[in-house]
Each structure stands twice: as C-alpha cells, then as structure tokens.
N, C-alpha and C positions, 0 to 999 in steps of 0.2 A: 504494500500500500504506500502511498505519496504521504503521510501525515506532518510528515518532519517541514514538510513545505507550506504548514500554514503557519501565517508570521500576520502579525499585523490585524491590518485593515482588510489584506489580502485575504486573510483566514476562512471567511465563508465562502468564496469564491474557488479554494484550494480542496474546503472540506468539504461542497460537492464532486469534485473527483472522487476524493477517497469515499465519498459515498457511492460513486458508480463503481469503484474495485470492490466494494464491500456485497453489492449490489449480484455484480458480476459473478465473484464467489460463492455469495450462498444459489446461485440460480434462479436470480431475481432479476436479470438483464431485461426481461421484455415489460417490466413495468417500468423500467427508468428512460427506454427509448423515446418515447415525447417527450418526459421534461429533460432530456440531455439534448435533444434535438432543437427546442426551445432555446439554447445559448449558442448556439453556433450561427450568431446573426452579425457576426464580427466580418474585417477584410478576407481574403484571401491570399495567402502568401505559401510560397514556395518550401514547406516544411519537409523533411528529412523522412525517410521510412522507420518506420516503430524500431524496427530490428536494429539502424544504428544509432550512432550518437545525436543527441539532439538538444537546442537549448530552447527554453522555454521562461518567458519573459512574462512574469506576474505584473498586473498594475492594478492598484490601488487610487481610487478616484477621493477628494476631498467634496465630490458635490451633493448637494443637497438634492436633486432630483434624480430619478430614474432614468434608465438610457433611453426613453420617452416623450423627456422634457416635463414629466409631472413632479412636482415638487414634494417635498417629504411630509408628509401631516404634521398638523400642532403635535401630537402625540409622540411623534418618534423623534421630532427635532427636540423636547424636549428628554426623551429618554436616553438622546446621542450625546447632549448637552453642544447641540449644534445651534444656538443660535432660535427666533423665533420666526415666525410666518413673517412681521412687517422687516424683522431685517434680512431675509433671503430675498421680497420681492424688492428690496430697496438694494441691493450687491450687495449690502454690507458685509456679508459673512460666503463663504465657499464661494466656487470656482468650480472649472473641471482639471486643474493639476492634478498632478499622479503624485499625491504626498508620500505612497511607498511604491517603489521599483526592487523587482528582486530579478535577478538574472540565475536561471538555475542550469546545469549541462548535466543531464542525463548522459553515462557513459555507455556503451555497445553493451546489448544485451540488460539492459535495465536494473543493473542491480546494488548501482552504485552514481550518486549523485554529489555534487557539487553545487554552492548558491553563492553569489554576492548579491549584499544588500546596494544600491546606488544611490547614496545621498541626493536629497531632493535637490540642495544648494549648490549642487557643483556647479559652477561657471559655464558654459560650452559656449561651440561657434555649433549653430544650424544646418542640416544641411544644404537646405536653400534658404534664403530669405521668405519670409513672411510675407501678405497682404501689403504692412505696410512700413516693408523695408528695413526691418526687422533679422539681424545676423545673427546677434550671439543673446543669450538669457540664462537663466538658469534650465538644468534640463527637464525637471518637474513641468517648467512654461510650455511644453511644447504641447502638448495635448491641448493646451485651453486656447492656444493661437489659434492654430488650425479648428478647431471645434466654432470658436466664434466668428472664424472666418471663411469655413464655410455657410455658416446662419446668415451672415452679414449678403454674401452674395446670392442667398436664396429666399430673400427678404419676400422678394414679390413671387415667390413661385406658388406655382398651383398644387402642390404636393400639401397631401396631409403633415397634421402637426410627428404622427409617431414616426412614418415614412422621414423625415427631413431631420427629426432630430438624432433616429437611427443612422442618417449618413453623415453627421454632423459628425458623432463620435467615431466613426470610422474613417472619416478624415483627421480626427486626433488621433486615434489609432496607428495609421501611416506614418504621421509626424513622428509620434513618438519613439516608433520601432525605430524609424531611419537615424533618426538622432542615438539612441543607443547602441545602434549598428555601428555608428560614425566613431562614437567615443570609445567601446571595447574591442571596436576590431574583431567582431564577430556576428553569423547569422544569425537573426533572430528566427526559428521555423512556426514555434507556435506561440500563442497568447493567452491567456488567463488575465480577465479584471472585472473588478467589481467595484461597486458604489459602497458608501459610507456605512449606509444602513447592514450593509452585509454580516458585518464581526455581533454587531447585536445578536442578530437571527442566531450565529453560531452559538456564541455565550449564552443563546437560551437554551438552546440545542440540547448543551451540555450542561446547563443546569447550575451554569457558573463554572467561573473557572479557578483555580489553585495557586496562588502565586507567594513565594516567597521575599521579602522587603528590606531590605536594609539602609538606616541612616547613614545620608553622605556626609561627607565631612563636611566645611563650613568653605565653601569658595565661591566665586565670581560674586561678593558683595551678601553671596545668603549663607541663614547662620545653619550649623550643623543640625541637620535631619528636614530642612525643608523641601527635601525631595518626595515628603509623606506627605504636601497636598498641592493643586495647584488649581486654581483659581478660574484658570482659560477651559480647562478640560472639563472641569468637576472632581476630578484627582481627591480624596480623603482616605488616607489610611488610616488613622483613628476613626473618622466615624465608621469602617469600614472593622473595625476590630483590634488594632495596632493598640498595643499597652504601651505608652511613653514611659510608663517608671521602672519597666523592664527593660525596656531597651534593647537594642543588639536584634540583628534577624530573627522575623516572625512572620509565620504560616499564614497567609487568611485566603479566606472565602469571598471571592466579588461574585457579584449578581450581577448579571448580564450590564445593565447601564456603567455600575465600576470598572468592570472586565474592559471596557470599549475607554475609558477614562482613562484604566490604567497604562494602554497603549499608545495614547496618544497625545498624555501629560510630556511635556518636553521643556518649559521654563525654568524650572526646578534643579532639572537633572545635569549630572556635571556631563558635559561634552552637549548640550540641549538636544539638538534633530539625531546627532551623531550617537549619542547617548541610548537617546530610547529602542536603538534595534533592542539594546541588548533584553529591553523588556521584552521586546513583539518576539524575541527567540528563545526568552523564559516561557513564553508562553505557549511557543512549540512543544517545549519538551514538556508541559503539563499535557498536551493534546494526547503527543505520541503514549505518553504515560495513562491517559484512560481508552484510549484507541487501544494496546496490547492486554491492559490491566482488565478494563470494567466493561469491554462492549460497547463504549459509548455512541458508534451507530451500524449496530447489529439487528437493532431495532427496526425489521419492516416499516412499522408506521410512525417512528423517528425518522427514517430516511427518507421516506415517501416524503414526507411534510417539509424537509428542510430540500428539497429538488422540486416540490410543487413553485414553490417562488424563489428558483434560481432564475429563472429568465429576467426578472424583474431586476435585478441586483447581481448577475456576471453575465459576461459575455466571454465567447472563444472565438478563435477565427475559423472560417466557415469550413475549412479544411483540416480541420482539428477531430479527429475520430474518436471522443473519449471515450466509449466502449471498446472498440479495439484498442486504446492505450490503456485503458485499466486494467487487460484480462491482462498484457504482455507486462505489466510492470507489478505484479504481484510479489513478486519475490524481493522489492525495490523496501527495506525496513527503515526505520528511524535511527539507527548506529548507522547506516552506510551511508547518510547525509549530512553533508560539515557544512556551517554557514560563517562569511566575514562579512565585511561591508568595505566596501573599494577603498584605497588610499586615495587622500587629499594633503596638497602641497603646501597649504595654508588656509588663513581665513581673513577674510577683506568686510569689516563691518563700514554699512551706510554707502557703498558705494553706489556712484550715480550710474545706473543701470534702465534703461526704455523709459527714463520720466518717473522716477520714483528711485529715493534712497533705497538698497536691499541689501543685507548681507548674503555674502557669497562663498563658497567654497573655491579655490584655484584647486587644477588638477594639472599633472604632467602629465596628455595623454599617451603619449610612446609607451610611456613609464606601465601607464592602467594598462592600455593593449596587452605590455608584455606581461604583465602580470596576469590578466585572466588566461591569455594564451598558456602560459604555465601551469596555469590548474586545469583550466580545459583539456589540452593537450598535449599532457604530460611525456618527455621521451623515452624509451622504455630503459630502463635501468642496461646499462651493461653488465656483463658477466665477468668474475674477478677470475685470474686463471686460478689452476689448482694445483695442487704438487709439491708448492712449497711446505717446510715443514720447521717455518718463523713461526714462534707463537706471540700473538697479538694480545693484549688487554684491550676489551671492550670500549666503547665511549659509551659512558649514561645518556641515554635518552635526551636528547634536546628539550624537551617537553620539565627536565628536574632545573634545567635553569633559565633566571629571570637577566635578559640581557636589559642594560641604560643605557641609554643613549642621549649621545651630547655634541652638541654642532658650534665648532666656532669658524666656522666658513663665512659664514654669513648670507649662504645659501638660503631664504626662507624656505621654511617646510622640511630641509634634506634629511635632516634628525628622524623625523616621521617617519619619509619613506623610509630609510634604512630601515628604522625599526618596523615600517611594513612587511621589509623582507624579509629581515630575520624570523620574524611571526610566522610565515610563510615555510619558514625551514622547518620549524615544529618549537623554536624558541620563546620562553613565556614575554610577554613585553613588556617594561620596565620603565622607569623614568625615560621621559625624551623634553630635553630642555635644551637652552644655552650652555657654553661652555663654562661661564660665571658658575653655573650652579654644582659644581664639583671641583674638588682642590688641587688634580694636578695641569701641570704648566702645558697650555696646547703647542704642537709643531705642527711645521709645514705639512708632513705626513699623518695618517690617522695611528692612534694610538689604543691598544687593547690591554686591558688589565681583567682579572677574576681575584677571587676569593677563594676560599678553601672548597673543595671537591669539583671545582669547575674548573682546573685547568685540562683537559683532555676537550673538551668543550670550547675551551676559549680560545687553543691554541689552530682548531678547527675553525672559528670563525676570523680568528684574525691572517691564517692564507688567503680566507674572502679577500683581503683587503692588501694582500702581501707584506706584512706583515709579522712581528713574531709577540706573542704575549708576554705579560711580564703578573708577578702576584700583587697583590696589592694590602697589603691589611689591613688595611680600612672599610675592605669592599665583604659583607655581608657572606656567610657561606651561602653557594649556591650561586653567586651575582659573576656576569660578565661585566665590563662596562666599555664600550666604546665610543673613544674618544675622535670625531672625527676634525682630520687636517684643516689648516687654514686654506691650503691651496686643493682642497677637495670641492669640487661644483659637481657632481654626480655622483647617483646609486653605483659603484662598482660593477662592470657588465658578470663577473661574478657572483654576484647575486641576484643576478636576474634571468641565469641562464635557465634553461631547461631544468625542472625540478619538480618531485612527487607534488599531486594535488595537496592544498593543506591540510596539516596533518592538527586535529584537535589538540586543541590547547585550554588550560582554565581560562573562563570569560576574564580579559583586561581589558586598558584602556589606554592609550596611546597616547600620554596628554601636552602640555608645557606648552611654551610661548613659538615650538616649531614645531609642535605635536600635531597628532591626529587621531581618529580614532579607528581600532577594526581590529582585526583577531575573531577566532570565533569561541562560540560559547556552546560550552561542551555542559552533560550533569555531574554535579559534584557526586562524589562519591556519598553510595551511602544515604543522600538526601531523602528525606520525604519526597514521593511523589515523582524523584528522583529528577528533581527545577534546580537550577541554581539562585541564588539570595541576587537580588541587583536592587542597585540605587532607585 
C-alpha cells in the first residue's frame, strides 16, 4: 500500500489511493471503479508504464472552493479555520497555490519509494512567462497564475460554470508540473491533488489523528514552547490536552479540525513553512501506524464513504490508472519510503517580488537537479574485488554521527547545502552557522575535526573535501565538525556525485544564519504509535 505518502494537506487525496489498494485486495475493485473514475478529470501527460520507474507529483491546493469553482460552506470554513464566507468572497483569504508539493519516485517494480517535500517559497524562473509578463515567483504561484489566467481569458465564454472552472485548474495543472519539471530536472508522469477540505474528511476518517509534541526552545523573538498554539491556524495544544506543568513531549488526541490545524500551524514553528513538513510527516507515520496496526480503512463502508466525495476534493491526471496502480504496488510498505524536503540556499525576507513585498527561498538549481537525480537514480554500487586477505575494521554507520557545519566563505546558504549533502550520505545534521560561531581559526582550505568515536567517520568525510581530519576535544563524542575554507564557493562535486537514495536518519533540522532545513524523519524507536515528538 502507498500510506507513507500521505503528508499534509495532501493526505486525503493520497488516502484515497490507499483506499483503492485496500479496495483492490480485499476484492472490492468493482465498487470503487466510478468513484476512482470520478478523479481522473485532470490533464493528460505522458506517464511511464506501472512496471517501471515513475514519479508522481502530489499537490496540495490552499483554496477555499472545489475544483468547480463552489466555494467551501460557512461550516467547513469554519471547521478548516479557513477564514469566513465574506472574507473568501472579498480575496481576502486562499488562493489556488499549491501550499504542499511532494515529488515522490516510485523505483522499478514498486516496492520501494523515495519523496521530497518542495518548499512552497522557493524562488524560480517560469517556464514561460505568464498572461502578464510575468518570469520568475515563487513556485507555489504557478498554479494560481495560470488558473486565473485562464478564467481571465474565458470571461465571456459560453461554457458552463463546472466545465470552465475544470479547465481552469488544468491549466494550473500544466503550469505547475512544467515549472517542477524545470526546477528538479525530472519527468513528472502522474499527479495527485487535492483541495483544502481534503485532510479534514481524512482526520474524520480516522477518527482523529495521534501526534506526539514537543516545546521549542525560545527563538526568532518567541519564548520557549510557543510552538503549542498559533493563532492563524487554530493550532492549541493545551486546549487540545498538552499539561504545561509536565512539560517535555506528550501524546495527544486531535479531532479532525486540530489534526488539519496541527498541519498547517507554521508561525510558531522554528524553521516556519520549512519546519512544519516535519509535522505533515509525523503525521504519516501515525497513518502508516493505524493502516498496519488497526485497519483503519478495511472498512467497506469507511472506504466507500471516504471515495464517495473524492471527486469533489482530488483530482489525477486523466491517464492515471489507479486501479491498475494499486493492484501493482501492493507490496510498496511504509519502511521502504524515506521522505526530505529539497535544499535551499538561503532566505530573502520582504523582497520586492510581482508588486508585493514576499519572503523567499533562493535555491541552486544544478545543485537541487543533482540532488534528486541522486536519489532518483541512484548508480549501482560497484563491486569491491575479492581475494585479499587485509583485514579491515568497520566504519559505524553514518546514521551514529551528528556532523556541524560552519561557513566562513561567505558563500550565503553553502553551510546548508553541504550539510544537505552530508544528510544525504546517511549523516545526522548538526549545527550549520557562521564560522564566528565555533572557536577554531578558519583557512583558505576546509577544515574537519571529530570527537571521540567519530574518527573512522570523519576521516571519511573529510576525503569529501580532500582533506585529512584532525580530533578535537572540544567537539562532543559522536560530533564531526566541518569547517568550510574561505576560498570555498561550492558543494564539492564529491558530494554530489552519484550516491545511495537517502538513507533514514532521526528527524533534524538544518538551521543558522546559512542554514536550511530537510533530512528526513524517520520513527523513533520504541515510540508510541511508533511518531516521532516534533516542535
């Protein structure tokens, strides 16, 4: 089953698939063929045969109406904490932006997937101009362009309201695949999206969902543990269950409207937009966890009911066979799929962007290209010869140490990506700041130090960089730290060569004044419910 792949806002739109493999398995196929046939009102694009590899591009809409053009009722805008009736018909609230983008690569034979999340904020150039001349935005923008600009040029057409607002979003549709095309350097074959309302329907589904919470520490101006309510969302962890005089991570219980709150709260949260995958992917692994655990939709007439009004709230592209892709990806579990979120090179707050101040994400695209390429398609490992009879001591696992990273280049962002890449090698990730913020003296070249039981480790990443390690005593057991050169202005093509898809790691967070955020989020050991705690 697909379950590892509902994240987010996406969530309902994901968890009707895993309802049609659920469907499919028990030998339930012929009641799910009209409502699975009902979402295939999407473009038609050129997608890859089931049997190989394939990527599949989730989108998540931030709009208030249906793909229709019918606007959400008093009732649900209230239960979404979307906003009321006179501020959706006045703009004031939503859009058709795709506030989550997930890019997933299904590998040959289905039983092994890969995801990046794609920050809404990143910076891009379009691939054509827009209506009204219109190059670069952020990449979220591109579905609302083309949506409103196709409405704009079919003002006076004779087409019905449902007909016109159906091709409206399939000209956002286009937009947006081409534009993700552009940035990752890769086909997009199929599509998955859904509206706002979707994650609700799921979290009733399920009867609420399970999430585990822990107080952030006190940064960006807010004081420690304001990550337990925010204001924009509906976001309350105390009214929600959260003991403040206990403190420290705790368990609780959201009811569908919290479940959708807790998703999409981002003010709060250290790293904001960046931050909150790490919930929408806490939130996965509570899914996968009642999907193997409790049957959560085994339920004939759970499933029936939650595929009755998938048309209304996702869509696929028209070419999208999900019954023959659920029966072929059965074997496809929730361990064999790792999720990150793309690297970004920096962050650009207020900048003047189409007539409106916005913050922004910068990316290197080469940089992104070569990185999904990396985990997409991966080169096959060479074989070591044999015969010798040197005996070798192992290197521990990448996965036991936490590397730091520290930029005094003056590169903005380069700290990040590195530590993107290292994350990428299966390394945990660890401070990424300035060079100010650690006490040895930077050189021309990059400089590596570790701690106690990290040097077989350290002395492996510092050939990354040609290089030779040195110990440090200062530096925590367990801790890499690299220091990068003044005269360093790039990732080392080293670390960006050809290398295993990412290999799970404990959810971090990539932070500092050249930081960024991504890694993926793995279940702690052991846990309840078996989620990880996030801010």
């Amino acid at each position: 089953m697909l379950p590892k792949l509902i994240v987010g806002k996406v969530g309902y739109g994901v968890a009707c698939l895993v309802a049609a493999v659920t469907l499919v398995v028990s030998g339930y196929a012929h009641k799910a063929i009209g409502y699975i046939n009902d979402t295939g009102k999407g473009i038609a694009i050129s997608g890859g045969s089931l049997t190989s590899a394939m990527n599949i591009l989730v989108m998540g809409l931030e709009s208030r109406t249906d793909f229709y053009g019918q606007p959400l009722t008093s009732q649900q805008l209230t239960e979404t904490h979307s906003g009321n009736e006179q501020s959706v018909s006045d703009g004031e609230v939503g859009g058709q932006d795709t506030d989550t983008l997930i890019l997933i690569h299904i590998f040959a034979g289905g039983q092994k997937a890969v995801g990046f999340s794609i920050p809404r904020d990143d910076l891009v150039t379009y691939p054509h101009a827009t209506f009204d001349g219109i190059t670069q935005g952020k990449i979220d923008q591109a579905y609302d362009y083309a949506y409103n600009e196709y409405l704009s040029q079919t003002a006076d057409s004779s087409m019905n309201q449902k007909e016109r607002y159906l091709k409206a979003n399939q000209a956002g549709q286009a937009f947006e695949i081409a534009t993700v095309e552009a940035v990752t350097g890769v086909h997009v074959d199929h599509f998955v999206e859904e509206n706002l309302i979707g994650f609700y329907n799921l979290a009733n589904a399920f009867g609420g969902i399970e999430v585990c919470v822990k107080p952030a520490p006190a940064q960006g101006g807010f004081t420690s543990g304001a990550n337990l309510a925010d204001s924009n969302s509906g976001w309350n962890a105390v009214a929600d269950g959260y003991n403040v005089h206990k403190g420290g991570a705790q368990y609780l219980h959201l009811a569908a409207d919290q479940a959708l709150a807790f998703v999409r709260a981002r003010d709060t949260i250290p790293g904001v937009d960046l931050g909150r995958t790490k919930r929408q992917q806490a939130v996965i692994d509570y899914v996968v966890w009642e999907l193997k655990h409790e049957g959560a939709l085994t339920d004939l007439t759970r499933l029936t009911n939650l595929l009755s009004t998938a048309s209304q709230y996702i869509i696929t592209d028209s070419t999208f066979d999900l019954l023959d892709f659920a029966s072929d990806m059965r074997a496809l579990s929730g361990k064999n799929i790792t999720f990150q979120t793309l690297p970004i090179s920096g962050q650009v707050n207020d900048m003047s962007l189409n007539g409106s101040e916005q913050d922004v994400n910068t990316i290197n695209v080469a940089y992104v290209q070569q990185y999904v390429k990396n985990a997409f398609y991966p080169q096959p490992a060479t074989k070591k010869k044999t015969g010798s009879t040197k005996k070798t001591i192992p290197i521990p696992a990448p996965s036991t140490v936490t590397v730091d990273v520290y930029n005094s280049s003056g590169v903005n962002g380069l700290a990040g990506d590195v530590s993107q890449a290292l994350t990428t090698l299966g390394y945990k990730a660890g401070i990424v700041a300035d060079a100010s913020s650690q006490s040895q003296t930077p050189e021309q070249g990059t400089q590596v130090f570790y701690g106690d039981g990290a040097s077989a480790n350290a002395a492996k990443i510092a050939g990354k960089f040609d290089t030779k390690a040195t110990a440090l005593t200062s530096l925590p057991a367990g801790h890499v730290e690299v220091l990068l050169g003044s005269t360093v202005t790039a990732v080392p093509s080293s670390l960006t060569s050809p290398t295993p898809s990412p290999t799970p790691s404990p959810s971090s967070t990539a932070g500092g004044n050249n930081g960024q955020t991504g890694g993926t989020v793995t279940v702690a050991p052991n846990a309840k419910f078996g989620i990880p705690c996030v801010y």
